[in-house]
C-alpha positions in Angstrom: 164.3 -122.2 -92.6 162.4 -119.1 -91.6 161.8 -118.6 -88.0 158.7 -116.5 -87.1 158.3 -113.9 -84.1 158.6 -114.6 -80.5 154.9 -114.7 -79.8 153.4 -117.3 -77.5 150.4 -119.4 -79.0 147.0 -120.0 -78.0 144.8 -123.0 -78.5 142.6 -121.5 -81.0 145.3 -121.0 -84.0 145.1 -123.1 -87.1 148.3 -125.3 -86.4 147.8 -125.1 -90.2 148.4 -121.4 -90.1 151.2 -121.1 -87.4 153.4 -124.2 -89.2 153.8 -122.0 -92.2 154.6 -119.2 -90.5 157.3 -121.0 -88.9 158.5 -124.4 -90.6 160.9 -125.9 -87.5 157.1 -126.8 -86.2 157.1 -129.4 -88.5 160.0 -131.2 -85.7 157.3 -130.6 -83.3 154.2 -132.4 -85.1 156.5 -134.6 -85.9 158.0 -135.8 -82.5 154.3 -135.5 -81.6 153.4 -138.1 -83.7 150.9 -136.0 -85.3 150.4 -136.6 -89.0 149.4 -134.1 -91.7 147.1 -132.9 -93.7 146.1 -130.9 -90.9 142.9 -129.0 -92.8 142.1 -125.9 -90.9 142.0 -127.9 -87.5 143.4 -125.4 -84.6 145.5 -126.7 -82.0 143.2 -127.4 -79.4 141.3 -129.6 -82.1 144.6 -131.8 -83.1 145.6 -132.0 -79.5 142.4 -133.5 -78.7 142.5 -135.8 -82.0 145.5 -137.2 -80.8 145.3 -136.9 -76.8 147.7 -134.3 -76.1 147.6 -132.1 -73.2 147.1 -128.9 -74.9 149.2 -127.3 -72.5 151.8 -129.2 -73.0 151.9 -129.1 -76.9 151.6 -125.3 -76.2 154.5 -124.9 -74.2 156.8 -126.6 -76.5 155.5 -124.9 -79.4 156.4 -121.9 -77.2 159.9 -122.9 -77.3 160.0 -123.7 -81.2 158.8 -120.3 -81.7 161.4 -118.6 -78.9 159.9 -117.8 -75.9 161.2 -119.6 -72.9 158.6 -121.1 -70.7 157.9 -120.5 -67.0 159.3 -121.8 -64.0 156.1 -122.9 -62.6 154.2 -125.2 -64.9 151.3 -127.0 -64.7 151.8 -130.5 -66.1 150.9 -133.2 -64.1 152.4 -137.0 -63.8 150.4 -138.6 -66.6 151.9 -136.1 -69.5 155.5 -138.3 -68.8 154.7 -140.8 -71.3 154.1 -137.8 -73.7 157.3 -136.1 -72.4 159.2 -139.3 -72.7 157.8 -140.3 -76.7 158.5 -136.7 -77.7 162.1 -136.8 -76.6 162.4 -140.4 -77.6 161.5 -139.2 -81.1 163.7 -136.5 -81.5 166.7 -138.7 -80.4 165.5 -140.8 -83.4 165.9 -137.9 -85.4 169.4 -136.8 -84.6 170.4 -140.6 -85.2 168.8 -141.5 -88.6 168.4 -138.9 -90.2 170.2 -135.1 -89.4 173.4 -136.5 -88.5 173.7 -139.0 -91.5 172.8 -135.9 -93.7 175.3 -133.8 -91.9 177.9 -136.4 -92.5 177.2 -136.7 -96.7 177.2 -132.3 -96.7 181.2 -132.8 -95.3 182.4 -135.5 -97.6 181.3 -133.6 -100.3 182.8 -130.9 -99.4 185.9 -132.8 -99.1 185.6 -134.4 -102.7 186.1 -130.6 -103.9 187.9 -128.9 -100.9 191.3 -131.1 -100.1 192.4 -128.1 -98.2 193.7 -129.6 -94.5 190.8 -127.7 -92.9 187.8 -130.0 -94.2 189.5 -132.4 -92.5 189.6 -131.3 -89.2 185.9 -130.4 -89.6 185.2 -134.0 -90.3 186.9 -135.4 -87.5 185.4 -132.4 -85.3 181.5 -133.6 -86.2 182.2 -137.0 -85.7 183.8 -136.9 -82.1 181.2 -134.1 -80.9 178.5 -136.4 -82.4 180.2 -139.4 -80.5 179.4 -137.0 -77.3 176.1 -136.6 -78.3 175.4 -140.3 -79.2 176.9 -141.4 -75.9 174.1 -138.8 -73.9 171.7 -139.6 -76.3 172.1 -143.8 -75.3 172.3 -142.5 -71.6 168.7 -141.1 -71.6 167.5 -143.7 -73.3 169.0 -146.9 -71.4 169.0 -145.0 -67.9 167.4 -142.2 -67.6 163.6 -142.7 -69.5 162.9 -145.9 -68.0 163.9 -145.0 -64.3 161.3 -141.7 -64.9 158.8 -144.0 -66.8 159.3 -146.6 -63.6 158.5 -143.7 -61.3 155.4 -142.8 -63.3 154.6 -146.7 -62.8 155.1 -146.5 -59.1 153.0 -143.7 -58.7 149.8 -145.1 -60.5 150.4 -148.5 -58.5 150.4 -146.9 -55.4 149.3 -147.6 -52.1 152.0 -150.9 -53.4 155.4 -150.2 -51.4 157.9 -148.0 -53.5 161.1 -150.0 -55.3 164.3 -148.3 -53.8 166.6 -147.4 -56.1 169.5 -145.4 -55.5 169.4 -143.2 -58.9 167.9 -139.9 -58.6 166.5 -137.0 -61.0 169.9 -135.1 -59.1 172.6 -137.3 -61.2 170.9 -136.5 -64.1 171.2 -133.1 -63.6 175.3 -133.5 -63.0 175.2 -135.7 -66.2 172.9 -133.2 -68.1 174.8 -130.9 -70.5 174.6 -128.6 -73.1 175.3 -130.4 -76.3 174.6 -128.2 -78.6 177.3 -125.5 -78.0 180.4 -127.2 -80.0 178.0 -126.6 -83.1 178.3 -123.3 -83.2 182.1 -123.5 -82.9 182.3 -125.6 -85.9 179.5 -122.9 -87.7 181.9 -120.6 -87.2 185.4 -122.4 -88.5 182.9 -123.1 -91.7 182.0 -119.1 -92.3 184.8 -117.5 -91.1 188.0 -119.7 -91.7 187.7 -122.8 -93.9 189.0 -122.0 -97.3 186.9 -122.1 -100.1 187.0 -124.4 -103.2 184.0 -124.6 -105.5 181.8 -125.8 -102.3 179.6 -122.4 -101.7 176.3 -124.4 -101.9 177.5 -127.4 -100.6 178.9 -125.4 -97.8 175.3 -123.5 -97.4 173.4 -126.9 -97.0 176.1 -127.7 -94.4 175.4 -124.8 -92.3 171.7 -124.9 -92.8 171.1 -128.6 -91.4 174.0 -127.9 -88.7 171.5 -125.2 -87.7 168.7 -127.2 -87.8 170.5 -129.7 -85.4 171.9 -126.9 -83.0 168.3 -125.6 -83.4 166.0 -128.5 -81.7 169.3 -129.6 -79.6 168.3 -126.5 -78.0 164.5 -127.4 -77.4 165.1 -130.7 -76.6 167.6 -129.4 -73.3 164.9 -126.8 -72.4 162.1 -129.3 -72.4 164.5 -131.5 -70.4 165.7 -128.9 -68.2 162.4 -127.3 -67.7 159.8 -129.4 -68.2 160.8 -133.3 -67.4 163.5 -132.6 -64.5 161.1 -130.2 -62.5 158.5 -132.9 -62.9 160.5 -135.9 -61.9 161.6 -134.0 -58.9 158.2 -133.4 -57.9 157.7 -137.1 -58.3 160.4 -138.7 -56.8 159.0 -136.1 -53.3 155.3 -137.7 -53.9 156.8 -140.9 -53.7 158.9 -140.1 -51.1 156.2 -138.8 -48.7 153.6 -141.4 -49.4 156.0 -144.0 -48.2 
């Protein structure tokens, strides 16, 4: 896939117009839940359509499109369903579909490659993606419900506040960087497995492995930047209204 310039978007772009331009935006109208055609709509337009905070939308698209967002954000407390569905969807994505497809790319390899190698690249995917399905179920099972139960809190308020002793902070020490093995195992497939008849199959390998490694890497910014800085600030509202 062709990845466009690092130029931030503005509302009144044909989301039409920049998806061509840059095709990994499909993931992101995708874990939006926004369905195509989209005519010659612009972005404020489809955000609207489908009750997105604009800002929102844009600063992810932002990251699709490689420029890191700032520090100081403006999203308030009722874009963390949004935030939550997004990231829900993406984990849908890894699971059902990327990952099975990565999985197929290395035994077909292996039905033409026997060298010892392929082998270790097999069993290299499917323990990093063990990692990555165990932090994946984490979020899921711990994580999104104790921020969507803050969310809850907050629009039930004055009620008093359920104590709990989980915070946004052992997230944090849980949180890694999941993506990074991938590019070790890019690199055993261009620079040292041996080759045997697999070139293409090899270059659809690499391809969805980069796709992978590719919204891995939005989908720990928007945690890391967007949803932890905003639970923070909730779990303080909470605090002081108590």
């Amino acid at each position: 896939m062709k990845k466009t310039a690092k130029i931030h978007f503005t509302s009144d772009i044909k989301i039409s117009d920049a998806i061509i331009d840059n095709p990994y935006l499909l993931l992101l109208i995708e874990h939006f839940g926004i369905a195509m055609p989209l005519n010659d709509k612009t972005i404020e337009k489809v955000c609207e359509e489908n009750h997105l905070n604009s800002g929102l939308f844009l600063t992810i698209a932002d990251l699709y499109n490689g420029v890191q967002c700032s520090s100081e954000l403006p999203f308030s407390f009722d874009d963390t369903n949004t935030i939550i569905t997004f990231l829900q969807s993406s984990h849908k994505f890894y699971l059902d579909e990327i990952y099975p497809d990565i999985l197929v790319n290395i035994k077909q390899i292996a039905e033409v490659n026997d060298s010892r190698e392929v082998a270790l690249v097999q069993k290299f995917f499917v323990d990093y993606f063990s990692e990555v399905t165990e932090h994946l179920d984490y979020e899921d099972k711990v994580v999104f419900p104790y921020v969507l139960d803050l969310y809850g809190q907050i629009k039930d308020m004055p009620h008093p506040r359920k104590e709990t002793k989980y915070s946004v902070k052992e997230y944090k020490r849980h949180h890694g960087d999941i993506e990074e093995k991938l590019n070790d195992l890019k690199n055993l497939l261009v620079k040292y497995l041996p080759q045997k008849n697999d070139q293409a199959i090899r270059r659809k390998l690499l391809l969805n492995l980069s796709e992978l490694e590719f919204d891995l890497n939005i989908h720990s910014n928007i945690e890391d930047l967007i949803l932890i800085p905003l639970v923070t600030k909730m779990e303080l509202h909470l605090k002081k209204s108590n």
